[in-house]
N, C-alpha and C positions, 0 to 999 in steps of 0.2 A: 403178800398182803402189805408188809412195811414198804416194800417198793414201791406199789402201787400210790398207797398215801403219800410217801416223799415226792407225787411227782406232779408238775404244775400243773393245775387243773385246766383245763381249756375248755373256753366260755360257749355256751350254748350259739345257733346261728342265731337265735333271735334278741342273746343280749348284745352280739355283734353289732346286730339290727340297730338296738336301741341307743348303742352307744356311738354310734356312726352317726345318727340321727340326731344325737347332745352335741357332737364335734363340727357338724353342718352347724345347728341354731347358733354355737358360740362363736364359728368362723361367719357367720351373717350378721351378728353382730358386730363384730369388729369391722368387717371389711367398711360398715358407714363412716369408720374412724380412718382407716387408711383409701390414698386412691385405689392401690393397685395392689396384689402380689409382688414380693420380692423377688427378687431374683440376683444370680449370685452380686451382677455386674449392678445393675439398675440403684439408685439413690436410696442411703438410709432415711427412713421416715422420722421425724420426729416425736416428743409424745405429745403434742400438742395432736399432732395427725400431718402437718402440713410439711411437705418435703423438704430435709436437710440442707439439700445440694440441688443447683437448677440444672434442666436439663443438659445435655453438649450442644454446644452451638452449632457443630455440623451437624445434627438433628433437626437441628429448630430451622437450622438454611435449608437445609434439602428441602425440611415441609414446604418451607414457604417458597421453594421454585417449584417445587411441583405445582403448585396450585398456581403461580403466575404461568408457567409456561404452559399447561391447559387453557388458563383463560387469556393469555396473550391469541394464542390463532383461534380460539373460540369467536372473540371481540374482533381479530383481523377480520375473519370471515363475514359476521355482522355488519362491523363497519362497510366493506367491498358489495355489500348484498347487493345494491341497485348499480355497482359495477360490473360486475357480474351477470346481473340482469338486463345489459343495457341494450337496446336496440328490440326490447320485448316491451308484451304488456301482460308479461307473467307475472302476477301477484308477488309483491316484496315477500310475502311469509312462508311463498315456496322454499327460497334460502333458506328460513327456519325452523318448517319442518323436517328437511333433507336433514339442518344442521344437529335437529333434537331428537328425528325420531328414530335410528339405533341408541342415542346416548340414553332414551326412555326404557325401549327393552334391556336394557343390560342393566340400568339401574331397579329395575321393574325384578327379573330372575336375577340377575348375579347374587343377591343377598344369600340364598338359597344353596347355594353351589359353588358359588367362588372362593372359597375357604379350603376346598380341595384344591387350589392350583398354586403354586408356590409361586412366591411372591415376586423371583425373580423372572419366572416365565410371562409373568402380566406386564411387567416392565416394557421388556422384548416385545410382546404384545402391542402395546402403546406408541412403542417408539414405530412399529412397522406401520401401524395405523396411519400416525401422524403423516409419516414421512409419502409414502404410496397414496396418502390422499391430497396434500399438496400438490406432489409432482400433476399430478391428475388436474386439478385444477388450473394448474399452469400450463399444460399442453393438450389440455382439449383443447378441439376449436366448435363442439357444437354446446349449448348452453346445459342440453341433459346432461351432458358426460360431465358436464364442471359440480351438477350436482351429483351425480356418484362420486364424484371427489370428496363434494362436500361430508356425503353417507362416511365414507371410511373414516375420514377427520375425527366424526361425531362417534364409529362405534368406539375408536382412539378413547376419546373422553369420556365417555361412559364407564367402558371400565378403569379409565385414572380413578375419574371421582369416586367410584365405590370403591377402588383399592388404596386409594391416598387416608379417604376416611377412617376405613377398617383397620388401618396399619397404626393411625393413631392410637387406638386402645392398648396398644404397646408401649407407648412413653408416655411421660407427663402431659397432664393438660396443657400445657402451654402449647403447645405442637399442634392442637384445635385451631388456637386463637393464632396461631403464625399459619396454618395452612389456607384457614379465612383470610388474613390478611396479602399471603401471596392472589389468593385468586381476587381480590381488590384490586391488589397491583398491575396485574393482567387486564384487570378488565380498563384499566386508564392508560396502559401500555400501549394494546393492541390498537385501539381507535388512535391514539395519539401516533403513534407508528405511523400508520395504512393514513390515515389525515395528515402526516407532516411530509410525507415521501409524495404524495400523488396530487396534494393541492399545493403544499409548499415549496417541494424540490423537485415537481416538474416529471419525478419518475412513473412509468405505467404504471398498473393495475400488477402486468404479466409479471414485471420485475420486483415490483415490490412483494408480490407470493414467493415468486423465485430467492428472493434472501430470506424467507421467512420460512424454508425447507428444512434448511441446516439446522432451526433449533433442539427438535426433536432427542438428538444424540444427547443432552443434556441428561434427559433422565437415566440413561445407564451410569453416564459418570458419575451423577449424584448419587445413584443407588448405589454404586462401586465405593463409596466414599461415608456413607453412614456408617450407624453401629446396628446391629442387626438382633436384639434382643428376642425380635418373633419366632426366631429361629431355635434359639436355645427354649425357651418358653414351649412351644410347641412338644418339641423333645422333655422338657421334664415332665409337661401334661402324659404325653404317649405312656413314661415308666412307669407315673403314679398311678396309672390305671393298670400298669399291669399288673405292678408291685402287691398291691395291695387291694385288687377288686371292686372298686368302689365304684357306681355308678355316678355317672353327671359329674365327671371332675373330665371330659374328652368335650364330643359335638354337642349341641343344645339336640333338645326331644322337638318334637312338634310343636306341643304344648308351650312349653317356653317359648319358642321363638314366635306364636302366638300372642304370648300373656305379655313378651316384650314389646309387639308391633304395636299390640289394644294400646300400650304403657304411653307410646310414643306417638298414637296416631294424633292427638291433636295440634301435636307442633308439624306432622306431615300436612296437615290439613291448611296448615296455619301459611303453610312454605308452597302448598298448592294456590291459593286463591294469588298469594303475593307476586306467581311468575306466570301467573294467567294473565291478572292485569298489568304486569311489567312487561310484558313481549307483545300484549294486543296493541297499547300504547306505543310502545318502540317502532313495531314492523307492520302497523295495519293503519293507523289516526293519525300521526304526527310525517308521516311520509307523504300525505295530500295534505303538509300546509307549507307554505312559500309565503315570501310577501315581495310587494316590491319595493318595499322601503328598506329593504336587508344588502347592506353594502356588498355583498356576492352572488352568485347565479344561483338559480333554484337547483339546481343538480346537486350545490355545495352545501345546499342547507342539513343535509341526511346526515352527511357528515360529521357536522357540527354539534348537531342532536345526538347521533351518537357516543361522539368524544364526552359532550358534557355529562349527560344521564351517567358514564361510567364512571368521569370522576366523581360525582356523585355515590356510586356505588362504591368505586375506590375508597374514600374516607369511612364511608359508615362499614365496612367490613372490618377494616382495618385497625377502628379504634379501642378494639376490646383487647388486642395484641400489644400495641402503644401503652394504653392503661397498665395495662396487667403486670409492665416493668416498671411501672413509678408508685403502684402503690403495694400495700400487704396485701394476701391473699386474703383474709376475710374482711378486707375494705374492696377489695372487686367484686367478690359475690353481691354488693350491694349497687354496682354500675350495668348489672345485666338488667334486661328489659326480659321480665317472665310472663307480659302479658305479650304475647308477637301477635295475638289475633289483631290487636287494637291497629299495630304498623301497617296488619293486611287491608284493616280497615277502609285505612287513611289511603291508601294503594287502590284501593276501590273510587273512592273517591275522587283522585285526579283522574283517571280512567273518565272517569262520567263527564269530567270536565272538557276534556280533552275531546270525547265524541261531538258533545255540544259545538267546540269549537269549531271542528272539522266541519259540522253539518250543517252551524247558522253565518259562521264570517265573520264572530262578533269581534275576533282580535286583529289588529292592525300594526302588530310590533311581533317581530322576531323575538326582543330580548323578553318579553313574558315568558312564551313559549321555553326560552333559554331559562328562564329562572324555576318555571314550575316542574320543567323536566330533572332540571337538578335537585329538586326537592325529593321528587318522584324516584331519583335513583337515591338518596339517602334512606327515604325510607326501605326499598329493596337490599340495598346493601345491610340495613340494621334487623331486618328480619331474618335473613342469612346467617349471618355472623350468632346472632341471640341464640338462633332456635339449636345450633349446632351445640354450644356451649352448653347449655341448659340439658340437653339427651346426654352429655358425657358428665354435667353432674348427678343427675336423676336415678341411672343403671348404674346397676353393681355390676362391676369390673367385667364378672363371667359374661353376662350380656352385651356390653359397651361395643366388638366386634360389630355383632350382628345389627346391633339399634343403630349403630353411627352408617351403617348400609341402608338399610331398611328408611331412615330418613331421608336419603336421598328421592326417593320415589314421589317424594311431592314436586321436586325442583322440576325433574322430567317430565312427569304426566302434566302438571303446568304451563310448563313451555309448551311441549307438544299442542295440547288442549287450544293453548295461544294461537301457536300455527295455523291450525285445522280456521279459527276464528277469524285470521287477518286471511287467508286465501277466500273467503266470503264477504266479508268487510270492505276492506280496501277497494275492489273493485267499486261495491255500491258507494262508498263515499268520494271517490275519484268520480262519478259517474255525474253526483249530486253537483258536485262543483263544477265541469264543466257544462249543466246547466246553466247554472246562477252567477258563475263570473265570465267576463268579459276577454280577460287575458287567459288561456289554457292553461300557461305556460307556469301557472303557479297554483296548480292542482295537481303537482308531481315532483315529487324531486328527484326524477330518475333522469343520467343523461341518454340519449336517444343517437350519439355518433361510434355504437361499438366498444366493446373490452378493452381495448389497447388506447383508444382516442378519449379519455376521459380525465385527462389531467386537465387544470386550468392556464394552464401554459401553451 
């Protein structure tokens, strides 16, 4: 009997229950004060909440190649579209469907599933993509096979973008705002590239793809070269659920990854409307306008459009990254734009213009064209950049994985949606024009002498 009394009492399952249930609500509440979970290696927090120490800089570069080298051959390919398509009168948005619609399904399911494949085999994955889908393009010779090139590029980027995202939730915020900012850079890269090599130095189409193979390999060496906290993180998740039986500290339930999409869907929505009308514009309305008062041939105008709309896009991505080193972190929370519906709005808006344009003739200057399209890509680039930041501060850490996934599905279904629009578009407003104007020759900006023969030299 005195043994029995001297000995620790061991607690009922249900005040287990209850007490497991007080140690959830207090870790909920705190987590709004810290970003993340500690871990052994990763930055002491302060008590204010805002982190000690900034991230490693070989972190914060990797991000941000990753996201430019995605969007470098994403924008190469863009740019090349009506090179590509030359000597056809294949709709410019075929390019963009081929280019978006694997990168759709993967961002559409990977949310769901790609958490089970470790993160160095998605790498590999990407880099195979990339590289087997360039060569493709560079050595077909019929225009379908150039878009099965284009298909493997895009499944390449689809799973980047949902794995670059998701890996985020691993290190500091900053890593958001640089991996935006890489794929800015990319997107002024790639046109500026595939525009200085083929209009400015004379080189083909074929060669200028052909140097643009080898970048691919990039992303192993940069993965071979971070710090790799997912890894260890994962692993102390695995023990703590052994250790101590606790449910929902492993995968999200159903439910959850539900209650987080509902959490998220109207910046999805917000990032949907904004790549509808950013790609109807780009690859369906501003591809039937030429003028002849534009110091270069109507074939070079596509070009041009394209280069500028990214710079466009480049800045507005870019500058929440820029920001976020010059001022304190609770002076940037007040530089994000939390309404993005309003950006998409305005994104609506030049779109309408832009039809207008296309269907009555009323403009007579290239350089409008050139200023509203820049406009056009700041606001895509600043709906981008917002909506991402905003889902990584909104969810609690647990969820942050799967929301920063799960967001992507409006960029895809968008673009895609785009495509499907301009391969019906384009045709009828090309059609409209060679009614009502006199010269054809500037109701297209495609050249018409062949893949290889499209430099201006």
């Amino acid at each position: 009997m005195e043994n029995i009394e001297n000995e620790p009492q061991k607690s009922s399952p249900d005040e287990i229950k209850t007490s497991d249930q007080m140690i959830s609500k207090d870790d909920e509440r705190q987590v709004t004060e810290t970003p993340r979970e500690e871990t052994p290696n990763e930055t002491e927090i302060s008590k204010e909440g805002t982190p000690a120490e900034k991230e490693k800089c070989v972190n914060i570069l990797a991000f941000y190649a990753f996201g430019a080298l995605i969007y470098i051959v994403y924008s190469v390919i863009i740019a090349g579209a009506q090179d590509i398509l030359a000597g056809t009168f294949i709709p410019t948005a075929a390019v963009l469907v081929t280019n978006v619609g694997p990168y759709f399904l993967v961002t559409m399911l990977a949310p769901y599933f790609i958490h089970n494949v470790p993160y160095s085999v998605r790498i590999v994955f990407i880099y195979a993509c990339f590289t087997i889908g360039l060569f493709t393009i560079v050595y077909a010779k019929e225009v379908y096979m150039k878009l099965v090139g284009i298909c493997i590029t895009s499944l390449g980027a689809g799973t980047g973008e949902v794995s670059f995202f998701t890996l985020t939730a691993f290190y500091e915020q900053v890593t958001v705002s640089a991996y935006s900012a890489g794929t800015g850079t990319g997107f002024v890269l790639g046109p500026l590239y595939y525009t200085g090599l083929t209009t400015w130095g004379c080189v083909t189409p074929n060669r200028t793809m052909m140097i643009m193979a080898g970048s691919p390999l990039l992303y192993i060496i940069l993965y071979i070269m971070m710090d790799k906290p997912h890894t260890r993180k994962k692993f102390q998740m695995q023990q703590a659920e052994f250790m101590s039986g606790v449910e929902g500290t492993g995968k999200l339930t159903g439910k959850e990854k539900l209650s987080t999409a509902t959490r998220v869907l109207p910046l999805v929505i917000s990032l949907f409307v904004a790549y509808v009308c950013e790609y109807v514009t780009i690859q369906a309305v501003i591809t039937t306008m030429a003028f002849p008062t534009a110091p270069f041939p109507p074939r070079v105008h596509y070009r041009y459009y394209i280069f500028i709309f990214l710079a466009g896009e480049f800045i507005a991505r870019s500058y929440l990254a820029v920001i976020s080193t010059l001022v304190k972190p609770e002076t940037f929370s007040r530089i994000i734009v939390h309404r993005v519906w309003m950006l998409s709005l305005l994104l609506v808006l030049h779109l309408l213009f832009f039809l207008l344009a296309a269907w009555y003739r009323f403009i007579h200057s290239v350089w409008i064209v050139f200023t509203l399209i820049f406009t056009a890509g700041l606001l895509a680039g600043a709906v981008f950049a917002n909506s991402f930041v905003i889902v990584s501060e909104t969810v609690l850490p647990r969820y942050k994985e799967f929301a920063m996934g799960f967001a992507t599905i409006g960029m895809g279904a968008g673009t895609f949606l785009a495509g499907v629009i301009g391969l019906l578009a384009e045709p009828i407003i090309r059609d409209h024009c060679l009614q009502i104007m006199t010269n054809w020759d500037y109701c297209f900006t495609r050249p018409f002498g062949g893949w290889n023969s499209t430099t201006t030299c």
